[in-house]
LUMMARSE-239983 format. One record per atom (N, C-alpha, C): residue in three letters; x, y, z. Coordinates in steps of 0.001 Angstrom, whole numbers, padded with zeros to 6 digits, always signed. Layout:
alaXYZ
...
***
This chain:
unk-016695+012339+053349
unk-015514+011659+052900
unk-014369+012684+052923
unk-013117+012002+053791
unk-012234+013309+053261
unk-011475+013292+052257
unk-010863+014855+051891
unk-010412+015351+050804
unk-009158+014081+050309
unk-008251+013460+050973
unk-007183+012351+050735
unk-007774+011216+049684
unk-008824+010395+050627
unk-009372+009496+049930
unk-010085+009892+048775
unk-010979+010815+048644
unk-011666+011039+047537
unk-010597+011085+046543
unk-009540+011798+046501
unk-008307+011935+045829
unk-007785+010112+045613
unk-007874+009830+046357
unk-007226+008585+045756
unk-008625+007977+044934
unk-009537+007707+045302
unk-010586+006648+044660
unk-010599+007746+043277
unk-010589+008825+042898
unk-010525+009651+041759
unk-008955+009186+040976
unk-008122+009114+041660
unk-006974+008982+040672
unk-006823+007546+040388
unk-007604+006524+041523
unk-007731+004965+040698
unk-008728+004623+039323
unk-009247+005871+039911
unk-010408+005771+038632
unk-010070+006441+037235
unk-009255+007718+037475
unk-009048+007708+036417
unk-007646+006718+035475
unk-006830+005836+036829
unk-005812+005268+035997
unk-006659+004082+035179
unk-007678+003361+035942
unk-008366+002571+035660
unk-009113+002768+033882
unk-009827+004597+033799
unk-010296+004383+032269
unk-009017+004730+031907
unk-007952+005223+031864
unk-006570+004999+030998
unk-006352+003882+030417
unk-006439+003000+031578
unk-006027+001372+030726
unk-006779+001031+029913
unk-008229+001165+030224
unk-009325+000965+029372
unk-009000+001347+028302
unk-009225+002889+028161
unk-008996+003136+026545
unk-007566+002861+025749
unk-006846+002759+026499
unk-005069+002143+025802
unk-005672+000591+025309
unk-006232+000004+025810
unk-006642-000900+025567
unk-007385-001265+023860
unk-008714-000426+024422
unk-009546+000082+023185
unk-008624+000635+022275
unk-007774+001269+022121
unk-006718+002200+020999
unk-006267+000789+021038
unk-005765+000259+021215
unk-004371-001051+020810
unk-005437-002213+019638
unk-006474-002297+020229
unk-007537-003079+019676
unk-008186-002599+018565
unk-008089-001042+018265
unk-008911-000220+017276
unk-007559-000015+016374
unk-006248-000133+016451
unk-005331+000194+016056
unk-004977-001322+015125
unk-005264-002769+015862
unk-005181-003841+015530
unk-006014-004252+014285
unk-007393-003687+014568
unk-008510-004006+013988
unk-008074-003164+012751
unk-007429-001883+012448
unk-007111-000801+011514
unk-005625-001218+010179
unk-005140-002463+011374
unk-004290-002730+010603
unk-004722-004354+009874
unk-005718-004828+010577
unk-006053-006017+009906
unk-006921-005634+008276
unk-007422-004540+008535
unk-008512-003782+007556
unk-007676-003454+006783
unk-006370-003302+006961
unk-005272-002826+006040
unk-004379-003497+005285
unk-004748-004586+005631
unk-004309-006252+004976
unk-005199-006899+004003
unk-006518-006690+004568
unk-007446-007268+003792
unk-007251-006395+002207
unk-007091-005044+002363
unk-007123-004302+001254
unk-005930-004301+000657
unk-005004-004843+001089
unk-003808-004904+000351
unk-003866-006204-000210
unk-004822-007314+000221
unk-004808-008765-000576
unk-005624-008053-001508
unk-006490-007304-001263
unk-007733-007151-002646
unk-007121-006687-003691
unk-006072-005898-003677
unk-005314-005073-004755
unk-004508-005945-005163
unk-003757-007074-004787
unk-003031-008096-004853
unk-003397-008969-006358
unk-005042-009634-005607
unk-005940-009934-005845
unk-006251-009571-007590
unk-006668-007986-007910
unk-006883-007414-009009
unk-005975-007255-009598
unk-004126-007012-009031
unk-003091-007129-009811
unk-002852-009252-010596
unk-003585-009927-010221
unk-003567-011355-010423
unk-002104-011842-009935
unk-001756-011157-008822
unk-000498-011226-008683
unk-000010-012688-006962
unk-000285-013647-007743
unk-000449-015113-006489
unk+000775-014932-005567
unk+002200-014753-006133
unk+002754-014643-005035
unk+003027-013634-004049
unk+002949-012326-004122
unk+002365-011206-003680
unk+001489-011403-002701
unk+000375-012345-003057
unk-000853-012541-001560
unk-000407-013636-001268
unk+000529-014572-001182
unk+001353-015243-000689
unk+001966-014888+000196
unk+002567-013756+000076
unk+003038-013461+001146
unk+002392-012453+002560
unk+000723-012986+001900
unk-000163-013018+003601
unk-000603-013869+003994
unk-000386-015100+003849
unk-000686-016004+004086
unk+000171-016903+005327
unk-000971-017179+006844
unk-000029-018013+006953
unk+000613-019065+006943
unk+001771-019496+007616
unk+002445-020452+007248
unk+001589-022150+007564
unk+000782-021687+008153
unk-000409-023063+008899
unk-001870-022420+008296
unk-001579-021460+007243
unk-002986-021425+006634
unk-003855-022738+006539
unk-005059-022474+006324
unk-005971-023652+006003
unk-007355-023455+005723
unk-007609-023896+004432
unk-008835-023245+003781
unk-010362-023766+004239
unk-010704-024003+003034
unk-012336-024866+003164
unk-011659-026227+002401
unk-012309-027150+003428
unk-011943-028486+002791
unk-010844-028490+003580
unk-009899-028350+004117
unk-008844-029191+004441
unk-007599-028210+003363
unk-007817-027248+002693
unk-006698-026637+001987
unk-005758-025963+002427
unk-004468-026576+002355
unk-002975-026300+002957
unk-002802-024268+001815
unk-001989-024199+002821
unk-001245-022688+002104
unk-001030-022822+000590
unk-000150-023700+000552
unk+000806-024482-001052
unk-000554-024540-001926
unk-001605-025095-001723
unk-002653-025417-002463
unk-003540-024582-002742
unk-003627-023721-001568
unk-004003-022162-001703
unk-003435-021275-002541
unk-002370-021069-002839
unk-001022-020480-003584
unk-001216-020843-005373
unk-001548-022206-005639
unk-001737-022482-006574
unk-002828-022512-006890
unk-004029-022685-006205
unk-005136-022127-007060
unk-005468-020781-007412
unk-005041-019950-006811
unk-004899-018104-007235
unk-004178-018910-008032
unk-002761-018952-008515
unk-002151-019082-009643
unk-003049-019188-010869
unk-003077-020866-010501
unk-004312-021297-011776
unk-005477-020309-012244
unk-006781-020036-011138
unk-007389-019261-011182
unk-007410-017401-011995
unk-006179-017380-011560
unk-005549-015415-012546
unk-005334-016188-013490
unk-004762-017322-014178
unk-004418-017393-015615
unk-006127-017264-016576
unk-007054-017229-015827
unk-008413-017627-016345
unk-008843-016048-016333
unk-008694-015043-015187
unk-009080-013706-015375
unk-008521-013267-015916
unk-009403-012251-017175
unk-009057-011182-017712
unk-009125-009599-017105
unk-009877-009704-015963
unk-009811-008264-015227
unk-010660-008868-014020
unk-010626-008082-013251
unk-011004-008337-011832
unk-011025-006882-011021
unk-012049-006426-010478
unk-012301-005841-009800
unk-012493-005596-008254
unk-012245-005571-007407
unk-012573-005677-005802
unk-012746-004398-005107
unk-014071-004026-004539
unk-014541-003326-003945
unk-014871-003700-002617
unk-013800-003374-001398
unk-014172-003817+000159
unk-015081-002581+000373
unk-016283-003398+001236
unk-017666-002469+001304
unk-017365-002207+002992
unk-017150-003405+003871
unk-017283-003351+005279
unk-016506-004361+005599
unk-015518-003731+006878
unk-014793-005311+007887
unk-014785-004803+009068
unk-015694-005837+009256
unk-015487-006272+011180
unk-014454-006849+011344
unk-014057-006799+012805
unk-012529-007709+013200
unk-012830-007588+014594
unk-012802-009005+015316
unk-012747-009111+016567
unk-011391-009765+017160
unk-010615-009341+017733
unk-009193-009263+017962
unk-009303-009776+019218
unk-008660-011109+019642
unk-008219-011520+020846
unk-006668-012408+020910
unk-005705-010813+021395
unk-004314-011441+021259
unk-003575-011207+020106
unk-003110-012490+020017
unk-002197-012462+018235
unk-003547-013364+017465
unk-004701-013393+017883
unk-005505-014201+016688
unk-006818-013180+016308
unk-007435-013319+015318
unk-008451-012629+015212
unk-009498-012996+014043
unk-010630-012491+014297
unk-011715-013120+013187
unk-012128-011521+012196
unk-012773-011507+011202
unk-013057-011421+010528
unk-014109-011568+009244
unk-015391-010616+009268
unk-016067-010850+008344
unk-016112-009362+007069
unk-016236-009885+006031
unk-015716-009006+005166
unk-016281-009239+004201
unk-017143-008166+003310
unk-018368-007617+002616
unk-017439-006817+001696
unk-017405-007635+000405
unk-017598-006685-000917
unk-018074-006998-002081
unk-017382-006525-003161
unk-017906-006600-005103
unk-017137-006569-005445
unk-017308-007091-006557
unk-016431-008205-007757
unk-016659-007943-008997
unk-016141-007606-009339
unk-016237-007989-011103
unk-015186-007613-012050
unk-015623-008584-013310
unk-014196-008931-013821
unk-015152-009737-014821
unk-013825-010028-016062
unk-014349-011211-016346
unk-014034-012147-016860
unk-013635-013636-016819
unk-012395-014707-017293
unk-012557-015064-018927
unk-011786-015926-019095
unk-011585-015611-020945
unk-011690-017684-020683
unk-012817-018084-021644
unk-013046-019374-021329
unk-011694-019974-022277
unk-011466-020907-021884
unk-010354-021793-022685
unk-010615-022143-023800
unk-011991-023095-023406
unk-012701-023642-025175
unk-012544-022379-026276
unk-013453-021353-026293
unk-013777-020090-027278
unk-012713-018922-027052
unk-012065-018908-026040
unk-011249-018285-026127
unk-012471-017142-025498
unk-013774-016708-025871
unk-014575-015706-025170
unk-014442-015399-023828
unk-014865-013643-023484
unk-014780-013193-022284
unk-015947-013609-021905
unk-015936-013936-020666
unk-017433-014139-019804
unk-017131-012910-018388
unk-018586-011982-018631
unk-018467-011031-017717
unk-019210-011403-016596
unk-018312-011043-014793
unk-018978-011706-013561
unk-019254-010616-012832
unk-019992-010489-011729
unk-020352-009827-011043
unk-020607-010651-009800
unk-019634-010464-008812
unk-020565-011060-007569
unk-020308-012321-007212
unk-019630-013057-007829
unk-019715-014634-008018
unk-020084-015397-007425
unk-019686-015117-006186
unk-019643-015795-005081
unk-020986-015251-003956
unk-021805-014485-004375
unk-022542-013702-003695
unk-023939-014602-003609
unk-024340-014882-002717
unk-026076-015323-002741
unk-026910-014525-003317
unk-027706-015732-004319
unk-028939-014733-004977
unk-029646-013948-004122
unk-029902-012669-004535
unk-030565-011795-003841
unk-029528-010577-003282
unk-028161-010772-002964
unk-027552-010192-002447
unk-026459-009381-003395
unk-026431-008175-003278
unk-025409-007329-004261
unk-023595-007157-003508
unk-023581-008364-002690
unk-022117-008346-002401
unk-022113-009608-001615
unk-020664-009902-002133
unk-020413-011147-001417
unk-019540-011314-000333
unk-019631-012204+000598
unk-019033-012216+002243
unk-018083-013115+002286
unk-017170-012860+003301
unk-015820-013966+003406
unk-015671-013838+005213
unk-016061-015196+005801
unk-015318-014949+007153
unk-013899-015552+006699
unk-012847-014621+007760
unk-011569-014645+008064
unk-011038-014859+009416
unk-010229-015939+009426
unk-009047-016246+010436
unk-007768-015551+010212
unk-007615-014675+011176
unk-005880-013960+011003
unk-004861-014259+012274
unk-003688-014487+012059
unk-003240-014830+013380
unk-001675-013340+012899
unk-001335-013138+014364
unk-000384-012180+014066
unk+001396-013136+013898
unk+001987-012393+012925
unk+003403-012926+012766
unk+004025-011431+013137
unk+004905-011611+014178
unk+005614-010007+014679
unk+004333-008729+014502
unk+004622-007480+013810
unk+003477-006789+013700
unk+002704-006987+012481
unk+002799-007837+012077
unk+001957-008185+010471
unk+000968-009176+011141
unk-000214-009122+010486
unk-001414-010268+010528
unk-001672-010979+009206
unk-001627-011786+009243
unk-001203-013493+008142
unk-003006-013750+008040
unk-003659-014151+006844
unk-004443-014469+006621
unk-003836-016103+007158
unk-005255-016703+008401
unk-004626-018222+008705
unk-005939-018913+008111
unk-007432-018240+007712
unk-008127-019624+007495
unk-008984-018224+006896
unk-009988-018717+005411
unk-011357-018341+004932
unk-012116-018992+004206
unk-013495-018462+004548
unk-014535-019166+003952
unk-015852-018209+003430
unk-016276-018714+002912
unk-017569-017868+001882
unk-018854-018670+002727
unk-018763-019435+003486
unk-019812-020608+003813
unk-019851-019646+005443
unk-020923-018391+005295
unk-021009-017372+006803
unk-021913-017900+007243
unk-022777-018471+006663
unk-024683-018649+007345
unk-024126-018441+009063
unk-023564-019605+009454
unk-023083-019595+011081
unk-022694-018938+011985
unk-021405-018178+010300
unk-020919-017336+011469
unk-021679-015687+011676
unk-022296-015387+010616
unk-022633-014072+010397
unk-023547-013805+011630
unk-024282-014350+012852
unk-024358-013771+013866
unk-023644-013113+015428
unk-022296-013646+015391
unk-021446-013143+015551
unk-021034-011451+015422
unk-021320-011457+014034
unk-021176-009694+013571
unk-022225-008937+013266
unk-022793-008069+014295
unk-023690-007709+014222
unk-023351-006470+013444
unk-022614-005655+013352
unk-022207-004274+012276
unk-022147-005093+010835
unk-021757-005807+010745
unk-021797-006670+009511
unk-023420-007272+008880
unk-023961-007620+009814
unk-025824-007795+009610
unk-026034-006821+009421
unk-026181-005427+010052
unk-026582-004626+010023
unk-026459-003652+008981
unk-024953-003416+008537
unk-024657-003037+007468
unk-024932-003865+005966
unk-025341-005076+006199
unk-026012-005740+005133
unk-027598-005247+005098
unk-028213-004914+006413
unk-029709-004469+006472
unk-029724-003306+005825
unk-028548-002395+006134
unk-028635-001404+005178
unk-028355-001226+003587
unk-028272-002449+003094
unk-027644-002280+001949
unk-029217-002291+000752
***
C-alpha cells in the first residue's frame, strides 16, 4: 500500500473516532447534567420546598394515572405540609439520552417522618415506597430538554417493566 493512501485511510480513521468520542463526551456530559437535576429535585424535595421542584418540571409533565404538572405541583404541596423531615439519599442513575429526550432510572433512601393530623404524632419512614425486601426505592424517569436545562416530563415507581432496560441499575441493585 502506498505511503499517500495509508495516510489518508489513517487520518479518516482517526477523524472518524473523534466524532465518536465528541459524541460519547456530549452524551456523558448530558447524562452528568441530568444526574445533576435529579439531585437538585432531591434537595428540593428535603427542603419541602413544591415550588422550587416546580420549576423542573415540564410544562407537558405527566405522571402515573394521567397526572398533569398543576396536579403534580399540588400534591408535593399537600404532601410537605404532612412531613416533618425527609431525607434523600441518590444511590445510582442511569440515563439513556436520545436528543432533547431521555430516560432514567434512579435508586435511592428515604427517610423522614410525617406528623399524623388525627394525634398530631410523628410516624417514622424509611423507604416508603421501596418493595419488601429491598433497602432502596426506584423511580423510572422521563426528561425532555428545555434550552440547556432537562425538565422532569413523566415518573413512576411502577419499574417491574422497565428495569430491564438498565442493566447498571440491576446490577447495582445485585450488588446491594
Amino acid at each position: 500500500m502506498n505511503l499517500r493512501r495509508r495516510q489518508v485511510i489513517y487520518g479518516g480513521a482517526l477523524v472518524t473516532l473523534g466524532v465518536v468520542l465528541m459524541v460519547v463526551a456530549l452524551q456523558t456530559s448530558e447524562r452528568a447534567r441530568i444526574e445533576k437535576t435529579v439531585r437538585a429535585m432531591a434537595r428540593l424535595c428535603e427542603m419541602r420546598d413544591a415550588e422550587g421542584l416546580a420549576a423542573y418540571l415540564a410544562p407537558d409533565y405527566s405522571g402515573i394515572v394521567g397526572t398533569t404538572r398543576e396536579e403534580a405541583i399540588e400534591k408535593a404541596r399537600r404532601a410537605f405540609e404532612d412531613v416533618d423531615a425527609l431525607r434523600i439519599k441518590i444511590l445510582h442513575v442511569e440515563t439513556e439520552v436520545d436528543g432533547d429526550r431521555a430516560e432514567a432510572m434512579v435508586v435511592f433512601q428515604s427517610e423522614g417522618s410525617v406528623i399524623l393530623a388525627d394525634t398530631k404524632s410523628r410516624l417514622p419512614f424509611k423507604n416508603m415506597t421501596a418493595v419488601s425486601g429491598q433497602n432502596a426505592e426506584l423511580v423510572f424517569t422521563k426528561f425532555s430538554k428545555a434550552g440547556d436545562k432537562w425538565l422532569l416530563a413523566y415518573a413512576t415507581f411502577d419499574v417491574r417493566s422497565k428495569l430491564p432496560r438498565f442493566p447498571r441499575t440491576a446490577a447495582f441493585l445485585a450488588r446491594q
